[in-house]
N, C-alpha and C positions, 0 to 999 in steps of 0.2 A: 216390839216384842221379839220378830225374828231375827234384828238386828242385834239384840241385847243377847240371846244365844246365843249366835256366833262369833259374837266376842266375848261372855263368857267360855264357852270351848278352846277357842284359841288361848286363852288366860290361862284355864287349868291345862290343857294340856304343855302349853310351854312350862306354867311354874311345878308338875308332876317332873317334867323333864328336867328342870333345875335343881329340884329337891329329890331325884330320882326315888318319886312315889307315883307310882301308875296303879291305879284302881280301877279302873274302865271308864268308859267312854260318860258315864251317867255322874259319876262320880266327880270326872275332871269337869264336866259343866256346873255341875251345883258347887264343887269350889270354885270355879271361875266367878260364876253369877255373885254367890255368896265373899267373896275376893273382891271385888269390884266395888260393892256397896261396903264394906269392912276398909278395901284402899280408900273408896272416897273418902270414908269418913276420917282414916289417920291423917291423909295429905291436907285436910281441911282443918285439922290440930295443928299441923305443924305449918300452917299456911303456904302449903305448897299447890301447886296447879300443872295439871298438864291438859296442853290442847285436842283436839281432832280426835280423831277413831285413834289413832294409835297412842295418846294419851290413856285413852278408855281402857285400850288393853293395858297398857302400861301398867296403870293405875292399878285394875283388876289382876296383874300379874302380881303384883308389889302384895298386895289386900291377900292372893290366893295361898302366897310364899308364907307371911307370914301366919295365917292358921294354920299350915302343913305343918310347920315349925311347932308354934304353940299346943295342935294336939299331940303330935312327937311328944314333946314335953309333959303333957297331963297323963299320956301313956308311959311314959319311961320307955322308950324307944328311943 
């Protein structure tokens, strides 16, 4: 559990800094968290994999990026 928030945090907080969208601290972890299980699920479409803890972030980066994007989108921002 505490392991799974600290790499969602690290998640949203790197993909907030990619897609420079900073909303605080609660925010970058529910997109990380929510990131993570949304990357699992694309890289397991596209039959992709990545290893170790820093797959996880990877992954949850990749997951976090892409809804920052897509609500951009449903917003028109």
């Amino acid at each position: 559990m505490l392991a799974g928030i600290i790499t969602g945090l690290i998640a949203g907080l790197i993909a907030g800094w990619i897609m420079k969208s900073s909303h605080g601290i609660l925010w970058d972890i529910l997109l990380g968290v929510v990131g993570g299980f949304f990357g699992g699920w694309l890289f397991e479409q596209l039959n992709l994999s990545w290893g170790g803890w820093i797959g996880s972030v990877g992954t949850a980066v990749v997951g976090a990026v892409v809804l920052i994007w897509l609500f951009r989108l449903i917003r028109g921002k």
